[in-house]
N, CA, C and O atoms as a printed pandas DataFrame, in Angstrom:
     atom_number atom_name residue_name chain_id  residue_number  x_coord  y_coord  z_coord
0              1         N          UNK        A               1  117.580  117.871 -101.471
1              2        CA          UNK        A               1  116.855  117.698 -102.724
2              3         C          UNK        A               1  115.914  116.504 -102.606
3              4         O          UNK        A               1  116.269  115.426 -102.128
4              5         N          UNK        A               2  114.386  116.826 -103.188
5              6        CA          UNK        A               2  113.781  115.307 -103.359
6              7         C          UNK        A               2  113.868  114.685 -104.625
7              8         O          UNK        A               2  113.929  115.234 -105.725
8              9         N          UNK        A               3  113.869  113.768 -104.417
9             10        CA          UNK        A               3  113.623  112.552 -106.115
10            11         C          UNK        A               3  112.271  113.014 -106.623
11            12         O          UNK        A               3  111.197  112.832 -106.050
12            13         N          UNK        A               4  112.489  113.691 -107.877
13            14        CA          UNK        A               4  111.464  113.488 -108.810
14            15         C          UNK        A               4  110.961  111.983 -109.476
15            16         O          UNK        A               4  111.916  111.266 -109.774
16            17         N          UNK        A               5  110.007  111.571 -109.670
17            18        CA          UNK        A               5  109.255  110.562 -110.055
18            19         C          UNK        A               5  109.965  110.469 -111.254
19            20         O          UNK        A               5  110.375  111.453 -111.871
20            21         N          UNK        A               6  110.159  109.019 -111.681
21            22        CA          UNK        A               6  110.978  108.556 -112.795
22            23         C          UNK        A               6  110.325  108.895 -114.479
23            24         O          UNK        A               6  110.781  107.826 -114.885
24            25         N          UNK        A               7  109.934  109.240 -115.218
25            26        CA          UNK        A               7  109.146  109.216 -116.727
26            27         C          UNK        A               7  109.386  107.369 -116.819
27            28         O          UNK        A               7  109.868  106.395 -116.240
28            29         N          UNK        A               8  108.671  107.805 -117.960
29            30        CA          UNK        A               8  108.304  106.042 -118.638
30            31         C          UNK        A               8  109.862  105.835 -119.137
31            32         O          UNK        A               8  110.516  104.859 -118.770
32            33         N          UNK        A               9  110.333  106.745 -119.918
33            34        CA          UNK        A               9  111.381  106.252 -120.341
34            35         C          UNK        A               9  112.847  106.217 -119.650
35            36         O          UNK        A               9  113.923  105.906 -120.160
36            37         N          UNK        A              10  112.532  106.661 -118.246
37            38        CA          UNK        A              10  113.948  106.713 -117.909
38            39         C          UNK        A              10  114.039  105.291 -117.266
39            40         O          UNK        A              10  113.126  104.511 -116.995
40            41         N          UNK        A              11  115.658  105.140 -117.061
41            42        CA          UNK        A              11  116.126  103.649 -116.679
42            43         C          UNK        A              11  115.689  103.225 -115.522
43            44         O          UNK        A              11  115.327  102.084 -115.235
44            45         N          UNK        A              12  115.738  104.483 -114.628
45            46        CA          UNK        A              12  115.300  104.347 -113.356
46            47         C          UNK        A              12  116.386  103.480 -112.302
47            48         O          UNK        A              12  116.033  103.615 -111.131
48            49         N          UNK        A              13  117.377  102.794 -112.435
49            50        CA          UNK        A              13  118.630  102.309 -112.104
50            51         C          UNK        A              13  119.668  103.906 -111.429
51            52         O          UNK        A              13  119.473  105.114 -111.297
52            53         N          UNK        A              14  120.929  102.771 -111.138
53            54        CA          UNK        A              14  122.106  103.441 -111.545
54            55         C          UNK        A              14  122.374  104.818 -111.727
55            56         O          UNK        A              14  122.672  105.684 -110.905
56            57         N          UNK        A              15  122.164  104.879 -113.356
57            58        CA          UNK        A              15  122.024  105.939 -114.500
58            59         C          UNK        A              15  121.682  107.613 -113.562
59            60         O          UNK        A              15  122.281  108.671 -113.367
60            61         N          UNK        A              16  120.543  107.077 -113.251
61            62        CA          UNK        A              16  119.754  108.451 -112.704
62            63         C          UNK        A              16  120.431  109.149 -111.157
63            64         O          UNK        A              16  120.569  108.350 -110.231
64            65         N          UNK        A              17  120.848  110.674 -110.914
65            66        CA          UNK        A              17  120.808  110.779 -109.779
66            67         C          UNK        A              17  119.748  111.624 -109.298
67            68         O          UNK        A              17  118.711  111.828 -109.930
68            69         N          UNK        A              18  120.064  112.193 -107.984
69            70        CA          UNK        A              18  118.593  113.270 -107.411
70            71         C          UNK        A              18  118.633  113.932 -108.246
71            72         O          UNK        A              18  119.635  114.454 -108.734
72            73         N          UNK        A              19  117.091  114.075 -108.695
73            74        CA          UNK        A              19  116.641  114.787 -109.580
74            75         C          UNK        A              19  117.033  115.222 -111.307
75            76         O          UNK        A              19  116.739  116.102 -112.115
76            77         N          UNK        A              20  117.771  114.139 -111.247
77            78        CA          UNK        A              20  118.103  113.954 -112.403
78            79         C          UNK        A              20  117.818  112.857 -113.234
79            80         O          UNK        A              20  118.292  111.993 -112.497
80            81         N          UNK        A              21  117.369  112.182 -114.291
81            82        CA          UNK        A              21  117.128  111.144 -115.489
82            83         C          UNK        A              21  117.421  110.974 -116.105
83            84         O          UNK        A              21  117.447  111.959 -116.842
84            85         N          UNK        A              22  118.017  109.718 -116.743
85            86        CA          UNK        A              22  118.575  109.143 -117.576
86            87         C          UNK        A              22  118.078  107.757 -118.054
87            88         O          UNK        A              22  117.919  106.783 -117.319
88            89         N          UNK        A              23  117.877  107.800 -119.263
89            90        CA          UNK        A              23  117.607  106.432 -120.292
90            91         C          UNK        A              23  118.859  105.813 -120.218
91            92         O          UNK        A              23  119.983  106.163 -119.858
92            93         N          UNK        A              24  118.079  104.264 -120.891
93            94        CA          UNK        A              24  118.715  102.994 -121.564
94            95         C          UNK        A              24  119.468  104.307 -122.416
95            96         O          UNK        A              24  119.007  105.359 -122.859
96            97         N          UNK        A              25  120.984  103.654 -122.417
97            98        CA          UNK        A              25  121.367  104.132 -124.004
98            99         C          UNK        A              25  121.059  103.362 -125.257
99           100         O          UNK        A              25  121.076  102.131 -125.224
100          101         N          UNK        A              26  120.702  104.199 -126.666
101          102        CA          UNK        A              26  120.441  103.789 -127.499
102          103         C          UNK        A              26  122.146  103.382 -128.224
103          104         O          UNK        A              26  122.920  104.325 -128.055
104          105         N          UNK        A              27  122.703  102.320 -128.871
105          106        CA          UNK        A              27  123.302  102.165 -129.366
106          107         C          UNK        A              27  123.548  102.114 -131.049
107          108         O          UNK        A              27  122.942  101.200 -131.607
108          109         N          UNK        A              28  124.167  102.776 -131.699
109          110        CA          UNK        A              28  124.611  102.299 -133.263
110          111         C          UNK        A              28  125.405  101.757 -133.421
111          112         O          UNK        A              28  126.264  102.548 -133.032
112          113         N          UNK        A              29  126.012  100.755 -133.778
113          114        CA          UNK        A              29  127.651  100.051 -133.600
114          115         C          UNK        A              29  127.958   99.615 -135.542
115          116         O          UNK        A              29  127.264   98.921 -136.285
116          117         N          UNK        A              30  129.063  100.252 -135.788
117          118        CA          UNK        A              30  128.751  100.293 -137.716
118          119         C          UNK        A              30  130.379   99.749 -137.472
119          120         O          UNK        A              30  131.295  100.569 -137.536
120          121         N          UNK        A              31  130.700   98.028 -137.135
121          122        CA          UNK        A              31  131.528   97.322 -137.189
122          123         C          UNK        A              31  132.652   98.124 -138.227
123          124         O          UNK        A              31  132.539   98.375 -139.427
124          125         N          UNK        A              32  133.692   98.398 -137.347
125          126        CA          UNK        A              32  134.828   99.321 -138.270
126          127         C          UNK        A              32  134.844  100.646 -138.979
127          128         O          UNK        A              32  135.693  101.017 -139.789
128          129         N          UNK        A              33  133.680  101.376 -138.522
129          130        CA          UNK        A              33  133.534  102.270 -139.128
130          131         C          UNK        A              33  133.297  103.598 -137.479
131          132         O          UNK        A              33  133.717  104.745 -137.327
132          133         N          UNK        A              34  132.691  102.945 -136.819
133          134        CA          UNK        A              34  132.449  104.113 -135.538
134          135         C          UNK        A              34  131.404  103.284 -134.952
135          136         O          UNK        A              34  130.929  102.265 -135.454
136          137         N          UNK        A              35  131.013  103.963 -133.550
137          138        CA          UNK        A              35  129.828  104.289 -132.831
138          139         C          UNK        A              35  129.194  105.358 -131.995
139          140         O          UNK        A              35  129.850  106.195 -131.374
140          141         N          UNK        A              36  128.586  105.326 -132.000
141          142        CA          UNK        A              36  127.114  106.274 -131.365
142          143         C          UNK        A              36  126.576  105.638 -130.597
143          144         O          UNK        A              36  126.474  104.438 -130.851
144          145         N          UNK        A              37  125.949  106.215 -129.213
145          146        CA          UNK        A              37  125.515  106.710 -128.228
146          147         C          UNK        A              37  124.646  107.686 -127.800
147          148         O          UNK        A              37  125.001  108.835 -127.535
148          149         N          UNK        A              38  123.296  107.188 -127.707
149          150        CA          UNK        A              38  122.170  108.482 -127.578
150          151         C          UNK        A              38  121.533  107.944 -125.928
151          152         O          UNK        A              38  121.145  106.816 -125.620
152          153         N          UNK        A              39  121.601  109.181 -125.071
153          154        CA          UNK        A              39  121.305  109.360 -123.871
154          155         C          UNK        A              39  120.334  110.041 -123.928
155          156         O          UNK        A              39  120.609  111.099 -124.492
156          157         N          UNK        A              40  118.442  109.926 -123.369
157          158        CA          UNK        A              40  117.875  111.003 -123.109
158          159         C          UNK        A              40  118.178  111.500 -121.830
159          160         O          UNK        A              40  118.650  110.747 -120.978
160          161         N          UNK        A              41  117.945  112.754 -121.589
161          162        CA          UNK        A              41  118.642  112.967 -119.758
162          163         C          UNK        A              41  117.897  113.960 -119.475
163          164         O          UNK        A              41  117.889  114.883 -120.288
164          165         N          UNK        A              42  117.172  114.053 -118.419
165          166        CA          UNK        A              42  116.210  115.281 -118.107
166          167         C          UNK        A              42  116.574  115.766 -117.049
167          168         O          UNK        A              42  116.039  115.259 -116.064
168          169         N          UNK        A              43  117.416  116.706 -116.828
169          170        CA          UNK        A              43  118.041  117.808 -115.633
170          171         C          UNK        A              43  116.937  117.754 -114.737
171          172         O          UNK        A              43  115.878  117.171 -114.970
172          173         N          UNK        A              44  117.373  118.709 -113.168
173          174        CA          UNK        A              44  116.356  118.648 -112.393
174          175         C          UNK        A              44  115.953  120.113 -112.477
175          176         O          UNK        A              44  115.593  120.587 -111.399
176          177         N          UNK        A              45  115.940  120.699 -113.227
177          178        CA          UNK        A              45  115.465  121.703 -114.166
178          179         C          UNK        A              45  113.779  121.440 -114.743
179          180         O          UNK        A              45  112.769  122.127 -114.587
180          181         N          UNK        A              46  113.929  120.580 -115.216
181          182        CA          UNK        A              46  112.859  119.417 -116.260
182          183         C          UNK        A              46  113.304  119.731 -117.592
183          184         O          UNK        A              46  112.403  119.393 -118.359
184          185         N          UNK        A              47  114.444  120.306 -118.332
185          186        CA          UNK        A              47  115.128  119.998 -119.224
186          187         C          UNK        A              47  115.097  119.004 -119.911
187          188         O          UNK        A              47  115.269  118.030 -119.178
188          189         N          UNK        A              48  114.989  118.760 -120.782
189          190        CA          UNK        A              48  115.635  117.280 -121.744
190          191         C          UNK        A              48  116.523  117.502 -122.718
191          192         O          UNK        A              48  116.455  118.507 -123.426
192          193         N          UNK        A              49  117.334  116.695 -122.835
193          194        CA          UNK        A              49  118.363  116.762 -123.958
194          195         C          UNK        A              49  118.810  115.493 -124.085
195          196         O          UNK        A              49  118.794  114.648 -123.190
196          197         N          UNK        A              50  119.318  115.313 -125.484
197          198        CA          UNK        A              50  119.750  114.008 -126.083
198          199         C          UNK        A              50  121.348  114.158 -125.510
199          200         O          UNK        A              50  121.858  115.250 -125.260
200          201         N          UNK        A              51  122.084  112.758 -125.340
201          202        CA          UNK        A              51  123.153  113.233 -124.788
202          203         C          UNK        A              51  123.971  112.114 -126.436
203          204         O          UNK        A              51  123.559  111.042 -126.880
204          205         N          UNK        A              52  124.727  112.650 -126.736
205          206        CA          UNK        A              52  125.098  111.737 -127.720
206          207         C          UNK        A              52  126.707  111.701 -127.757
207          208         O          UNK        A              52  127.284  112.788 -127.756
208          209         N          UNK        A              53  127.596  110.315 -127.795
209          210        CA          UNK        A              53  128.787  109.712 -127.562
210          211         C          UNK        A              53  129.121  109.332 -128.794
211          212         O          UNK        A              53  128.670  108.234 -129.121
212          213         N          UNK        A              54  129.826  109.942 -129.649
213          214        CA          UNK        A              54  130.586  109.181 -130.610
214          215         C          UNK        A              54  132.549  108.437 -130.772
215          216         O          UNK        A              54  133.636  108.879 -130.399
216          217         N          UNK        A              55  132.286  107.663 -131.223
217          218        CA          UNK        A              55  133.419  106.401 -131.042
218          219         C          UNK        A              55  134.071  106.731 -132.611
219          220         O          UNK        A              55  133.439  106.184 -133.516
220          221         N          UNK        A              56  134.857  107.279 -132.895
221          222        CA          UNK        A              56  135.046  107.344 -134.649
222          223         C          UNK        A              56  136.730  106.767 -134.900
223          224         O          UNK        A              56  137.690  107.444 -134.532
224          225         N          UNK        A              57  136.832  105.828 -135.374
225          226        CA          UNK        A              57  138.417  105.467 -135.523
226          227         C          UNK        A              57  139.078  106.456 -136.347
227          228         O          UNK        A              57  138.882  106.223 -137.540
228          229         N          UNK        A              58  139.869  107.588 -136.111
229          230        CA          UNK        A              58  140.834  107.883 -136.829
230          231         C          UNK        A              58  142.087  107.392 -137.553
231          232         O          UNK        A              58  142.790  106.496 -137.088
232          233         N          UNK        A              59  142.383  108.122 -138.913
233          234        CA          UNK        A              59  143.559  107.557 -139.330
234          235         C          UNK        A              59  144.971  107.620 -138.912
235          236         O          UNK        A              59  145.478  108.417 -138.124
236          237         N          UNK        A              60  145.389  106.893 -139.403
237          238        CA          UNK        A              60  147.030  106.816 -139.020
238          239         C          UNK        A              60  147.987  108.326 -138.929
239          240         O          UNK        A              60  148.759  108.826 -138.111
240          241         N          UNK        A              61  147.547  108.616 -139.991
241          242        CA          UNK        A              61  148.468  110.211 -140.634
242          243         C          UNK        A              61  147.525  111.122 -140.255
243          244         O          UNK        A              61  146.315  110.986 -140.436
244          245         N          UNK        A              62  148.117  112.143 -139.679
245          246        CA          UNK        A              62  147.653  113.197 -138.969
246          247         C          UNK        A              62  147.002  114.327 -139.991
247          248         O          UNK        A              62  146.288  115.235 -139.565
248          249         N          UNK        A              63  147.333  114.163 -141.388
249          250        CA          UNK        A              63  146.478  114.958 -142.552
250          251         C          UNK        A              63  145.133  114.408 -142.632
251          252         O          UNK        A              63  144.050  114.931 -142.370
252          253         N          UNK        A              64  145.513  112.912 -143.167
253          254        CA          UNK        A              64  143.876  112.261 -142.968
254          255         C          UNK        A              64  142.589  112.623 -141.626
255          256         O          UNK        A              64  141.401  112.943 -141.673
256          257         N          UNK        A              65  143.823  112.308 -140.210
257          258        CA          UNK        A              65  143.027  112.292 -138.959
258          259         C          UNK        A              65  142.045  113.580 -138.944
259          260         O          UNK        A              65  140.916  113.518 -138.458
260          261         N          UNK        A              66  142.739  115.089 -139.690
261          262        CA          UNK        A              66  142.137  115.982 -139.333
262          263         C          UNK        A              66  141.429  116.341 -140.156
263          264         O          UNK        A              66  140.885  117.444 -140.095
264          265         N          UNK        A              67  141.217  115.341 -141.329
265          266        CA          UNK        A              67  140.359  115.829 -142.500
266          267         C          UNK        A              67  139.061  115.102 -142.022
267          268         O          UNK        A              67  137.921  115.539 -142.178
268          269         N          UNK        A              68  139.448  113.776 -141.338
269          270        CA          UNK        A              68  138.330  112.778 -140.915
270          271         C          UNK        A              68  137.409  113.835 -139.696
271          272         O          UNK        A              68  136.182  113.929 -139.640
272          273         N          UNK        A              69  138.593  114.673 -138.641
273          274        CA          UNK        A              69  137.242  115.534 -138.206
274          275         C          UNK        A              69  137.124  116.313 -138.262
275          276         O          UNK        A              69  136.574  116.840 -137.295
276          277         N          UNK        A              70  137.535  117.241 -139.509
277          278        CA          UNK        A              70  136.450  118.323 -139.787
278          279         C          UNK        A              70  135.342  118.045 -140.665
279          280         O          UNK        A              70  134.373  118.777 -140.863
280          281         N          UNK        A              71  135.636  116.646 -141.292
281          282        CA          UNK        A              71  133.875  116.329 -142.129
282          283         C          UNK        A              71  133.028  116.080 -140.798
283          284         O          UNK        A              71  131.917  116.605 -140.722
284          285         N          UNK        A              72  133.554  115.230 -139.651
285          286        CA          UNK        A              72  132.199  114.775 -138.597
286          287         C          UNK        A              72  131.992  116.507 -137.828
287          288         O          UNK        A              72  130.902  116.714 -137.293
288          289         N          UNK        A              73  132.691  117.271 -137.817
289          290        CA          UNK        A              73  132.298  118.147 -137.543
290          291         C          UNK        A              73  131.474  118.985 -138.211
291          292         O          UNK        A              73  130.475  119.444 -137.658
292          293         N          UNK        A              74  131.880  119.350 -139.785
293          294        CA          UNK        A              74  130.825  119.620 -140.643
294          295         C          UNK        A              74  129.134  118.956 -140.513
295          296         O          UNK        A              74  128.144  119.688 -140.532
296          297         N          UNK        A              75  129.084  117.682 -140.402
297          298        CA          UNK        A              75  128.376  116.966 -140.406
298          299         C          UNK        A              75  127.615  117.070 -139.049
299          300         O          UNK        A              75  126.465  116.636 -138.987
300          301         N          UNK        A              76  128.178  117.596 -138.023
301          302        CA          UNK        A              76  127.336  117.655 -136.916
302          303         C          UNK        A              76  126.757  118.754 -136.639
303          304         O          UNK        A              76  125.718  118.858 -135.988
304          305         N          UNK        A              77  127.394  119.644 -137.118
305          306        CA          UNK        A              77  126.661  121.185 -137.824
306          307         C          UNK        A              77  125.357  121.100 -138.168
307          308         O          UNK        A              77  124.413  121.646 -137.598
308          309         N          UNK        A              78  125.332  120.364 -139.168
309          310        CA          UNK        A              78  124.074  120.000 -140.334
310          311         C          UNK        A              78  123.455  119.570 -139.427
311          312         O          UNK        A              78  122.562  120.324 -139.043
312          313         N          UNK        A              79  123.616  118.088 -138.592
313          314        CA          UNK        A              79  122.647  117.609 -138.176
314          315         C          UNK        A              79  122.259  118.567 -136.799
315          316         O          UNK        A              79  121.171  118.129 -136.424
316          317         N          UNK        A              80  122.478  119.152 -136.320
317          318        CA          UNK        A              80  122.325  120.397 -134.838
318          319         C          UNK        A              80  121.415  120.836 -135.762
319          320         O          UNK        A              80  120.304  120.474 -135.375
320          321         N          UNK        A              81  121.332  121.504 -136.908
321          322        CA          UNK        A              81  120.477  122.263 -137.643
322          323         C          UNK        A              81  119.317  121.798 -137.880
323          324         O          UNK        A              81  118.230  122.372 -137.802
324          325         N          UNK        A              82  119.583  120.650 -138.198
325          326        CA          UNK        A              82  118.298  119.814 -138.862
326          327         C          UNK        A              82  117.471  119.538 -137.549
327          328         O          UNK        A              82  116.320  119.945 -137.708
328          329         N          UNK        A              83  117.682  118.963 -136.262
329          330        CA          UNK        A              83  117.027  118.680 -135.258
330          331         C          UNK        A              83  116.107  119.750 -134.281
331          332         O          UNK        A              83  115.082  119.660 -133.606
332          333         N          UNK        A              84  117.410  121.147 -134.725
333          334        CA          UNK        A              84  116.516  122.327 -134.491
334          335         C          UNK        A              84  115.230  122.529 -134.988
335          336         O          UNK        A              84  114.105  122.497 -134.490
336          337         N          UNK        A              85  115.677  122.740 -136.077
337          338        CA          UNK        A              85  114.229  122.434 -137.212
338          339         C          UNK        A              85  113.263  121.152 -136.931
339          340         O          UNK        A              85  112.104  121.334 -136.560
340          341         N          UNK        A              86  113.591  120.353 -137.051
341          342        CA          UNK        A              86  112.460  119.491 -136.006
342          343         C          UNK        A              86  111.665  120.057 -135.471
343          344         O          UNK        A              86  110.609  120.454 -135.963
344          345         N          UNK        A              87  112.146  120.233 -134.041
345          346        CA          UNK        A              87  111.658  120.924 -132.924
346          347         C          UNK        A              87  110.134  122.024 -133.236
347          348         O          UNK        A              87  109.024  122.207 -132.737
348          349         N          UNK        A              88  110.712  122.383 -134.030
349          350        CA          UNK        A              88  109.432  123.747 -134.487
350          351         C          UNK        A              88  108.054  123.095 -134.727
351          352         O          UNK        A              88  107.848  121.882 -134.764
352          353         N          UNK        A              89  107.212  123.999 -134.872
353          354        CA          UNK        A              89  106.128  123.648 -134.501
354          355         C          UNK        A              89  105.267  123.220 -136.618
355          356         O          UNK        A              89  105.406  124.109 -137.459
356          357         N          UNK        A              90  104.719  122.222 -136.920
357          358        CA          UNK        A              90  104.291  122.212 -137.939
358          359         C          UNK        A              90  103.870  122.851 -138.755
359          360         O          UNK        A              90  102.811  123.079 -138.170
360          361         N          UNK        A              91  103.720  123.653 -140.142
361          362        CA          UNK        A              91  102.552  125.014 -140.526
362          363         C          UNK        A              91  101.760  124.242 -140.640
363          364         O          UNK        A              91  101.832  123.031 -140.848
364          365         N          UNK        A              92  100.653  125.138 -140.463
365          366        CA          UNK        A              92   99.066  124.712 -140.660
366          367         C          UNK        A              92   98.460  124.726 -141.843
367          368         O          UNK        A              92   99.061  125.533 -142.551
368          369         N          UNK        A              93   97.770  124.349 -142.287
369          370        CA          UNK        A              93   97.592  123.983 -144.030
370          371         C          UNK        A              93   96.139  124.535 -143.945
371          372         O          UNK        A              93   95.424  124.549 -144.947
């Protein structure tokens, strides 16, 4: 395999292997509440995709724990949806 040329945004380090790219991670850190982790990563495909890591403290009791993830799951539903939608192309006015 050869090395593809790095983009502006990849780390260019470490991170990256043949033919593959990877960014700085972006961090959210919400002190006691969770974190997030956003990776851009471009396959040697030329793919891109966001790679995203979440950190979420669950509760003690196993009723709570599983109520806590089926809302982030609900919630990641929505947002998969919403980013899809992004993606699309603007209407024209």
């Amino acid at each position: 395999m050869n090395r593809t040329p790095h983009p502006d945004w990849c780390a260019a380090d470490h991170r990256c292997g043949l033919n593959e790219h990877r960014s700085a991670e972006i961090i959210v850190d919400l002190a006691r509440h969770g974190r997030g982790v956003v990776t851009r990563t471009r396959t040697e495909n030329g793919r891109e995709y966001a790679e995203v890591r979440l950190w979420v403290p669950l509760a003690r009791r196993e009723v709570a724990a599983r109520r806590q993830l089926l809302t982030m799951l609900s919630g990641l539903r929505v947002l998969l949806g919403r980013v899809a939608v992004a993606a699309r192309p603007s209407p024209h006015r």
